[in-house]
C-alpha positions in Angstrom: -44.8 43.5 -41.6 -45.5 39.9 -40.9 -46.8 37.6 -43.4 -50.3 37.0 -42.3 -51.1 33.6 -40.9 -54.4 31.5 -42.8 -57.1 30.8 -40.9 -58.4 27.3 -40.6 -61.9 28.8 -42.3 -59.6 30.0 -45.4 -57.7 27.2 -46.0 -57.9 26.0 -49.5 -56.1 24.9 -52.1 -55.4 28.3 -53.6 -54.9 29.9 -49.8 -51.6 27.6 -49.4 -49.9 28.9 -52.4 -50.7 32.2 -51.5 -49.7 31.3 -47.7 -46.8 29.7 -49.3 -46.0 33.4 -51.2 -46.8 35.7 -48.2 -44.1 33.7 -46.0 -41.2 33.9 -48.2 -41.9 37.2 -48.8 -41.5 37.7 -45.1 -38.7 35.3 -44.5 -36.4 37.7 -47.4 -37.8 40.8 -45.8 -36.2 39.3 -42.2 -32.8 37.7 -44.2 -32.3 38.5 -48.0 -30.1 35.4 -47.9 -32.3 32.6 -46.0 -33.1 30.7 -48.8 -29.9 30.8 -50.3 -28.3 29.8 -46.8 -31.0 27.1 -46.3 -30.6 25.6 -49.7 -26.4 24.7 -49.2 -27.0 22.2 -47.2 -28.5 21.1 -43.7 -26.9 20.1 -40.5 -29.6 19.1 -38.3 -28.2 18.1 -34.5 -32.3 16.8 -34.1 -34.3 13.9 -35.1 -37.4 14.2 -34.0 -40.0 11.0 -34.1 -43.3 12.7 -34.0 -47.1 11.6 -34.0 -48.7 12.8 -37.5 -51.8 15.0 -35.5 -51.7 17.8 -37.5 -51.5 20.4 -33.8 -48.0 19.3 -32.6 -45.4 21.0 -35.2 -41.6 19.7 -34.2 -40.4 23.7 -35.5 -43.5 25.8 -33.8 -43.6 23.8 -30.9 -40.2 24.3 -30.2 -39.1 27.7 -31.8 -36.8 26.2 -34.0 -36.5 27.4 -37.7 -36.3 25.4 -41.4 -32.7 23.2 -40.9 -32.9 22.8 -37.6 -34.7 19.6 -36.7 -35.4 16.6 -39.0 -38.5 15.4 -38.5 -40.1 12.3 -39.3 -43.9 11.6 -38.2 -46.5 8.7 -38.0 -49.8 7.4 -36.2 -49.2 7.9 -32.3 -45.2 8.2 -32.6 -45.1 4.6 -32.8 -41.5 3.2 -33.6 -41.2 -0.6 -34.2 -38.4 -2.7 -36.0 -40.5 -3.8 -38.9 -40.9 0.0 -40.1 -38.2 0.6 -43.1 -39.3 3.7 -43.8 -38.5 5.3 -40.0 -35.4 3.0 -39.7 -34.4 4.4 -42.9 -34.8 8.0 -41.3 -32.6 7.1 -38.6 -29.9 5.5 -40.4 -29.7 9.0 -42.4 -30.0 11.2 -39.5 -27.2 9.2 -37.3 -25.3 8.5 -40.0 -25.0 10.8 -42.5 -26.4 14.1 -40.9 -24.6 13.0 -37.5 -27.5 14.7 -35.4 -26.7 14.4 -31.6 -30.3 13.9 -30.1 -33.4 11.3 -31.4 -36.2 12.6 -29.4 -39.0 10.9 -29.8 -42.3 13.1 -28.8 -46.0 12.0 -27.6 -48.5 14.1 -27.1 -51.9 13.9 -24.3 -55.2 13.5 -26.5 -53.2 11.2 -28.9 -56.1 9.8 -30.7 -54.0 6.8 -31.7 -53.7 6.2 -27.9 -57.1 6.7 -27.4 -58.3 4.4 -30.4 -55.8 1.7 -28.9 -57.4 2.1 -25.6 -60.6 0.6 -27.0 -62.0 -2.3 -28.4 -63.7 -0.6 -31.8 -62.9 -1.6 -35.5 -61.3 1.4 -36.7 -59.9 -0.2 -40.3 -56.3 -0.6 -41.8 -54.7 1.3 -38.8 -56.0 -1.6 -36.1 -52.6 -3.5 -37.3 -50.7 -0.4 -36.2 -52.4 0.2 -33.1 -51.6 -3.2 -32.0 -48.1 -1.6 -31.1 -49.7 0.0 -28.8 -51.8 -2.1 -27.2 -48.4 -4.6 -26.9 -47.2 -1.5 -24.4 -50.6 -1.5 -22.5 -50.5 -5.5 -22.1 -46.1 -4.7 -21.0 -47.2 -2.5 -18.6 -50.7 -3.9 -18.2 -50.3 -3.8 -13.8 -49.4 -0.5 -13.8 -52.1 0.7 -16.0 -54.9 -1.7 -14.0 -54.0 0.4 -11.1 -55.0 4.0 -12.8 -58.9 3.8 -12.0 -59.2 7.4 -13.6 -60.0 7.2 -17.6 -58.1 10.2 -18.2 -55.3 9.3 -16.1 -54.9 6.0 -17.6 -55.3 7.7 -20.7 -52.4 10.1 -20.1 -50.0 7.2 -18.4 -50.5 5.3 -22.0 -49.1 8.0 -24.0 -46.5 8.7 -21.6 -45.2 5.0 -21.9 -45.9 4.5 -25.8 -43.2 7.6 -26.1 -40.9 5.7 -23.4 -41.3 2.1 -25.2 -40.8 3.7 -28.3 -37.7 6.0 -27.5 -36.0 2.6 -25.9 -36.9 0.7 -29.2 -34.7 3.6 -31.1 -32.1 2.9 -28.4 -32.6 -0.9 -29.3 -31.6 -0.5 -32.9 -28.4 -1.5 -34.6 -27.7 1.5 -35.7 -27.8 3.5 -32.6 -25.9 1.2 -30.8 -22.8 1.0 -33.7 -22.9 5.2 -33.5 -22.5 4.3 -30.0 -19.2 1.8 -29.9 -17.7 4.1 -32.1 -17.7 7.0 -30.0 -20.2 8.9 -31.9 -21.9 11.8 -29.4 -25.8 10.5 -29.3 -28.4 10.8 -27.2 -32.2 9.0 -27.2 -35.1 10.9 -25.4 -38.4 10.9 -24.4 -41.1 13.5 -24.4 -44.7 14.3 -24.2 -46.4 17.7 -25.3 -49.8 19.1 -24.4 -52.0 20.2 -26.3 -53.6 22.2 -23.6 -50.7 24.0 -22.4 -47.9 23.8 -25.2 -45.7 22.7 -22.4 -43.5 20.0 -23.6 -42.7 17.4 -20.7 -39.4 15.7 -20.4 -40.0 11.9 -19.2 -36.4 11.7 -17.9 -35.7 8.5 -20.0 -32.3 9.7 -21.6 -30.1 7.1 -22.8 -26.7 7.8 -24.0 -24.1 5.0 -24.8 -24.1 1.4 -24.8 -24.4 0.6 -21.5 -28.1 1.9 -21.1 -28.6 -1.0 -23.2 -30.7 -4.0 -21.7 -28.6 -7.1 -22.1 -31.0 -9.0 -24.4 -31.4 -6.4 -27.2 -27.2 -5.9 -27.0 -26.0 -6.7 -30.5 -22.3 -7.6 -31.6 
């Protein structure tokens, strides 16, 4: 019998716990040794840069179990050079867990996108958004062009996840795993929330060459 899922009505503080109880009573009833498997060590070959919006789960999303993906998440899936705390996720993940893939993952209805798209106050988070708005203004003639709101809409979050997945590329430390041989790949993708249909944007970079010139370091 499976554990049973919580509805979002039930969820409470107690209703975790429990929900925390009723699925490792269910993981031991499917492998009397999962935990003790999953707790000698992980060897993720995925590093996944997600947006934070709590309805696209790197492990559900893609059928993958505990140890299998290492995940980090923020507003929109934004990735910038100033952010120690996701370069320091990448520098473990290419260089101590050796994964083989950075993927980094929009998602259509992004309400980061959407906020970005606008001209409101929202608070602290404007500063962040500004990343975002720096790929509308990079791209700003193609997006002038979409006439349709939702269109435009869905074209932004497309090229956030691009602009993003080529600043991974653009980072030191993917480029020294890269002279040194080391098997890595940097990849775009958008998920919907209406279909659960990931998209691949076909923006796979793989080795140094895929680098532009100007962001080439020594």
């Amino acid at each position: 019998m499976c554990a049973k899922t919580i509805e979002t009505k039930d969820i409470s503080y107690e209703a975790l716990l429990q929900g925390n109880k009723d699925w490792v009573k269910d993981m031991i009833i499917k492998d009397p040794a999962f935990f003790d498997k999953l707790s000698e060590s992980q060897k993720p070959p995925v590093l996944w840069i997600g947006c934070s919006d709590s309805r696209v789960p790197a492990n559900q999303i893609t059928n993958t179990k505990p140890g299998d993906v290492f995940v980090h998440r923020n507003i929109a899936n934004v990735v910038v050079h100033t952010d120690m705390n996701m370069l320091s996720v990448l520098d473990y993940s290419v260089n101590v867990l050796k994964v083989k893939h950075v993927i980094v993952c929009g998602h259509y209805g992004c309400g980061g996108v959407k906020a970005a798209l606008g001209n409101k106050q929202v608070g602290i988070i404007d500063n962040w958004l500004r990343n975002i708005r720096d790929v509308y203004r990079i791209h700003e003639r193609e997006m002038a062009a979409i006439t349709d709101p939702e269109e435009r809409f869905d074209r932004l979050v497309e090229l956030n996840a691009i602009e993003s997945a080529a600043n991974i590329m653009n980072t030191s430390i993917v480029q020294a795993a890269w002279a040194t041989g080391q098997e890595l790949s940097v990849h775009a993708w958008v998920y919907s929330l209406k279909t659960g249909i990931i998209k691949d944007l076909e923006v796979t970079c793989s080795c140094l060459d895929d680098v532009t010139p100007a962001f080439k370091v020594g």
